[in-house]
N, C-alpha and C positions, 0 to 999 in steps of 0.2 A: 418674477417671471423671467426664464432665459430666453438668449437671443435667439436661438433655435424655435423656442415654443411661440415665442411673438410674430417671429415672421411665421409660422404656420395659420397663428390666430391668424393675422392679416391679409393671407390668400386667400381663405377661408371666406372671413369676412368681407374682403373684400368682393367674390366670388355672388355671396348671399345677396350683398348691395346690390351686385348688377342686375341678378336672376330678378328681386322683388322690382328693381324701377321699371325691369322692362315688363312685368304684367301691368304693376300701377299706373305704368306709361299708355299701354294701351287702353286699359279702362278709361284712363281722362283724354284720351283722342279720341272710342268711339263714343264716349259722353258730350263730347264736343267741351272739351274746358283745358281750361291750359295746360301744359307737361308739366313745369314746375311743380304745380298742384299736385297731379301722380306723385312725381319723386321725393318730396315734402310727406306724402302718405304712406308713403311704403316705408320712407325711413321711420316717421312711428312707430309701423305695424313691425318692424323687425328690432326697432332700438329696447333700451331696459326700461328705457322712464316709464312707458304709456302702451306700449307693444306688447310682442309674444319674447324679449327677451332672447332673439335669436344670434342679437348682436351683444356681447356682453364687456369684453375688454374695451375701458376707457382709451388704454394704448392706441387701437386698432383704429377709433372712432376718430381722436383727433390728427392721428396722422391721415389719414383718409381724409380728412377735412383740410387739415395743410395743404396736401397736393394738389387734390380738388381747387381751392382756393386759388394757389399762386398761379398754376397753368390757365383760369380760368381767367385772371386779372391779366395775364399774358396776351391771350386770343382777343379780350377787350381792348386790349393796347391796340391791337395788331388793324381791329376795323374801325376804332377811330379815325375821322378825318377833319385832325383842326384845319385844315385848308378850305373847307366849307364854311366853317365860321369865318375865317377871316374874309369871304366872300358874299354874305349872307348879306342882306339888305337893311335898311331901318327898322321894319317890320319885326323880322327874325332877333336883331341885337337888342330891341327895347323890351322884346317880349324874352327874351333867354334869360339877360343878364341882370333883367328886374326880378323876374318871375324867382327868383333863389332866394334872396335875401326877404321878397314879402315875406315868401310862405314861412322862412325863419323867423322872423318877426313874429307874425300869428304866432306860430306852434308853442316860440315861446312865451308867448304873454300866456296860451289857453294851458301848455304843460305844468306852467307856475303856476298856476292859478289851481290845477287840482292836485297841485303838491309835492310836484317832483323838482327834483333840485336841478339848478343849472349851473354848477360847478364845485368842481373839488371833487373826492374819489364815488360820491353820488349823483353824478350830474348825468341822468335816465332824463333830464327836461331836456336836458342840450340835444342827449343824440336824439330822443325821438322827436325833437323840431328837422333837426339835420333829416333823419331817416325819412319823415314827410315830407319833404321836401323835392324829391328824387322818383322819378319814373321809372318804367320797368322799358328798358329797351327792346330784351327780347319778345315780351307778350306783346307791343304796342309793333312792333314791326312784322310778327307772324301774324296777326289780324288786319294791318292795313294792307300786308303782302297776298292776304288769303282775299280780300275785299278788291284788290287791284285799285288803292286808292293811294298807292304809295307818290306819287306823281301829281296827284292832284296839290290843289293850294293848302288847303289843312293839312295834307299830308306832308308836305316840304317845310312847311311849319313846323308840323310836332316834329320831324327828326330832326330842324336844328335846333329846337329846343335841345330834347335827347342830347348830344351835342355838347351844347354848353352845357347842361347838368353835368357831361362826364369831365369837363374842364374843373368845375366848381368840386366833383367826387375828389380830383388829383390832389385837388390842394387839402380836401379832409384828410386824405390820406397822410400826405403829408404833414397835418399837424394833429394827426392824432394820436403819436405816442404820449406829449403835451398837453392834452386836455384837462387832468388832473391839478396839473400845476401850472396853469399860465403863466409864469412869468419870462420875463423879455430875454435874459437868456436863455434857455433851450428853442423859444419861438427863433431867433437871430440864426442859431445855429442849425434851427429846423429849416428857413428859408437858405442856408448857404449852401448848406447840403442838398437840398432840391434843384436849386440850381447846377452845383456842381454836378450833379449825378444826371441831370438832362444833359446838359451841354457835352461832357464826355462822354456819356451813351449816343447822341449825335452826332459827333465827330468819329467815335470809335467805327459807329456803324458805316458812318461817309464812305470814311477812308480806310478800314479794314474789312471788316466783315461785308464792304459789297463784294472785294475781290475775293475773298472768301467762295461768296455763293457764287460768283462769275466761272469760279474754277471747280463747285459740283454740280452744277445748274441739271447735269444730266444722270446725276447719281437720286435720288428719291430719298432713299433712307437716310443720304450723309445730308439731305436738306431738313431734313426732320431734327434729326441728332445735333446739327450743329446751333437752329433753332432752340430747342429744351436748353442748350449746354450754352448758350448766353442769357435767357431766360434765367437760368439756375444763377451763372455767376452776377446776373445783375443785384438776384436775391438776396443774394448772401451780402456783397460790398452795402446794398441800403441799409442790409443787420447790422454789418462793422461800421457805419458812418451814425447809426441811432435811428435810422427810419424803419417803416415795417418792411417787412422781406414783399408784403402784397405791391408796395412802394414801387420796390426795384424792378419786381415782374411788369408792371403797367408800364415803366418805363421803356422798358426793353422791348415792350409791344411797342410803343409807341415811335421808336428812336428806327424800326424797319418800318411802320408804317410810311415815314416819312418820304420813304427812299424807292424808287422805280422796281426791285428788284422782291420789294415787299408782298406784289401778285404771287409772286412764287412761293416765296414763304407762307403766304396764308393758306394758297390751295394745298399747300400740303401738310398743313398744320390744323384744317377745318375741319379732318375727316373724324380725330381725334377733339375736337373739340364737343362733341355731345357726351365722350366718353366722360372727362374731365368735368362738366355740367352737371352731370348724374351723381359722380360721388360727393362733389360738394353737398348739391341742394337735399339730397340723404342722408348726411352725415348732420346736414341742418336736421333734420327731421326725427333724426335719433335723439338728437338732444331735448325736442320737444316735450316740455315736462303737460300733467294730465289735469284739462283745464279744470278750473274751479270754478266758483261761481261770483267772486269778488275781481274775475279777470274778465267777466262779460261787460261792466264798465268802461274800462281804458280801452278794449281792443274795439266797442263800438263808437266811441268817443275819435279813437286814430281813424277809421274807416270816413265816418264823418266829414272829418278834418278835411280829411285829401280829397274828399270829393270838394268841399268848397274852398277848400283854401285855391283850387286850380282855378278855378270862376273868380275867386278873389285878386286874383292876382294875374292868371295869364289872359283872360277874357277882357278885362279894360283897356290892360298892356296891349292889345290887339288890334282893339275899337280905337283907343286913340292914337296908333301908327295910324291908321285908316285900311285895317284887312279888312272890316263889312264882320256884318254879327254872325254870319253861317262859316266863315271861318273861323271864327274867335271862340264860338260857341262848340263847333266840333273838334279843334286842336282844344280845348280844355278840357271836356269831354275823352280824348284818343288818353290826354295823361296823367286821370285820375286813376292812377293804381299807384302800389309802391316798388321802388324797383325793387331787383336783384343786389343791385350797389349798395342797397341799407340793410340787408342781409349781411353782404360782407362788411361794414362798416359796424353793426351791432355783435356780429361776434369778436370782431377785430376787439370792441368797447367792452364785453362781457371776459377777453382774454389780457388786458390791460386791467383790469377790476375798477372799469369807470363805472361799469354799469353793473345790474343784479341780471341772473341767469332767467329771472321771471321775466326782465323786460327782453328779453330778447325771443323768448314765449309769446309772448305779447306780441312784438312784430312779425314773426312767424303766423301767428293765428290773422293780423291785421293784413297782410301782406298777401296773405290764402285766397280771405276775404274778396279784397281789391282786386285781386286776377281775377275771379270768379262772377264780380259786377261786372268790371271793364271790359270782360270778353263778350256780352252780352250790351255793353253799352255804344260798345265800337261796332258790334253787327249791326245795331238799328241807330246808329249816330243821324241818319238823316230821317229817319220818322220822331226821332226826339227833339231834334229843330224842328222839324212841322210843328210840332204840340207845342215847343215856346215860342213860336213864331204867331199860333191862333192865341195862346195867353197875352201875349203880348201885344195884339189887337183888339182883345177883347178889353185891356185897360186903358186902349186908347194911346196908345204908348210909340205905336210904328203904322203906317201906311201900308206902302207896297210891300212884298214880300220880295227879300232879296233873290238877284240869280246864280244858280248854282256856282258858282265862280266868286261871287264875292261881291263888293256893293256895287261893281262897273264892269259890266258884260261886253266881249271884246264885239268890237264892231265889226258888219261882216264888209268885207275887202273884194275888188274883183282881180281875176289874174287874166295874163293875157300872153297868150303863146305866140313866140314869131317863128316861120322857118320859111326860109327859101328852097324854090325848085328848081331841082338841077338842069 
């Protein structure tokens, strides 16, 4: 195909993707069910696999899915805030930086066990322990933002969790060109390069590109542009150093989050960021091959999983900080789904040839799944504590019922105003 007809495909197609997300977008808003969901749909109903075949150049799909991707790991950079970990309490770091590695643990003992390999060019156990692992930021923040419980005590919970998952995504990122072949060198030169490419992304940003934006701070478009065009080149240097280009973009997000002048960058880089959203999680959807019946197994098995591995692991981590069971119980609860991040982490592993293109099917179906519980479980999070709250009485197991706050309800205070008369 020439270069003329490709880029025509690409408008085109690109064109088609936006038209279908934005009907399937609205159906799964007045359905009440997550957007992903839609845009995950519509890419089917238009991709070759399982659709009406409206999208048909493989060209068209993955570059669509490139763009999508990196700009997407970009705007993730950008609303990270390690500053809140670093400020986060006992509660938050026992429950974040436990909670990764259990649910690793489980996935892999339960992945081995029905048969998937955890290592070498088949290792489908490895990522989808990883992909279990990992929350969905955006569903778990449009529903407690829709709930107005983002403030509450679970709610400051689940998004430092959130949080640290994206700390623990970094570093998958980072060693996942490596997966295949563990050994100690490329991991050495995977960690030099990680480092390297933070640390000069951090200083570049410091000390050039803040007076950069100092000096179009009133231009709009050149803060856009100049935004993409460090975005772009971070991408590229993480390809020339052996990391993935998604690598260099999170970086790049990350390296203005740091920095005071990052407000501006975002708001004008947010507007676009649903655009960006849309073609990835559709270009996921295109690839989506047409389920069988020997895949209703694994994807109810992973579905499963992340409901309990979250109770396995973030719920004790909670109890014995000393959060009290209604917080412990609704932060694990708020992040039984799968993220967005094991999307891109499974294609990342289906375009490496760690993984087969079924398992990546597979989390797409599991992933569907999970949004479509948790949006329903996060709406009624506090009538599903009442029901284990009377189970749990009923076995004899708890006394009082905790108060809304957690096992120690603040005590009330009296105030006292003075003013003098002139």
């Amino acid at each position: 195909m020439g270069d003329n007809a490709l880029m025509h495909h690409l408008l085109l197609d690109i064109g088609v993707a936006i038209m279908a997300a934005t009907v399937a977008g609205l159906a799964a808003h007045w359905l009440r069910q997550p957007i992903i969901l839609g845009y995950l749909v519509a890419g089917a109903i238009i991709g070759p696999q399982v659709g009406l075949g409206w999208v048909q150049a493989a060209e068209s799909i993955e570059i669509i899915s490139e763009i999508g991707l990196i700009l997407l790991l970009f705007i993730i950079g950008l609303e990270m805030n390690v500053k809140q970990v670093l400020a986060s309490g006992r509660q938050l770091l026992v429950a974040g930086f436990g909670q990764f590695p259990v649910c690793v643990a489980l996935g892999a003992g339960l992945f081995a066990a029905m048969g998937y390999g955890l290592r070498g060019p088949g290792s489908d156990g490895l990522y989808l322990s990883l992909i279990c692992a990992l929350s969905s930021t955006a569903i778990v923040v449009k529903l407690l933002y829709d709930k107005g419980e983002l403030d509450t005590l679970p709610g400051r919970l689940t998004l430092g969790i959130l949080v640290i998952q994206d700390v623990y995504a970094i570093f998958i990122l980072a060693f996942q060109p490596n997966f295949s072949n563990p050994s100690l060198g490329p991991i050495v030169w995977g960690i030099v390069s990680t480092v390297g490419l933070l640390t000069g992304g951090f200083l570049f940003s410091r000390y050039v590109l803040g007076r950069v934006f100092a000096s179009i701070a009133r231009t709009p478009e050149m803060i856009l542009g100049v935004s993409v065009g460090w975005c772009a080149g971070m991408a590229g240097l993480a390809a020339w150093a052996g990391l993935s280009k998604e690598m260099g973009a999170l970086v790049a997000g990350l390296s203005i989050a740091a920095f005071p002048y990052s407000t501006q960058v975002t708001a004008k880089t947010l507007p676009v960021r649903d655009c960006f959203l849309t073609l990835f999680f559709v270009s996921l959807g295109m690839k989506i091959i047409a389920p069988t019946a020997n895949m209703a197994i694994p994807v109810t098995a992973i579905v499963a999983f992340v409901v309990v591995s979250r109770f396995a692991s973030i719920y004790p981590l909670l109890k014995l900080s000393g959060a009290g069971r209604r917080a412990a119980f609704i932060s694990s609860l708020n992040l039984a789904q799968i993220s967005e991040f094991s999307l891109v982490i499974a294609a990342l592993g289906a375009q490496y040839g760690h993984i087969a293109e079924r398992t990546v099917a597979v989390t797409i179906y599991a992933m569907a799944a999970t949004a479509v519980l948790s949006s329903y479980a996060i709406r009624y999070s506090h009538e599903l504590y009442q029901a284990y709250e009377r189970l749990l009485t009923r076995w004899g197991r708890v006394g009082a019922v905790e108060p809304a706050g957690g096992p120690r309800a603040p005590r009330p205070f009296s105030v006292a105003i003075l003013w003098s008369l002139p």
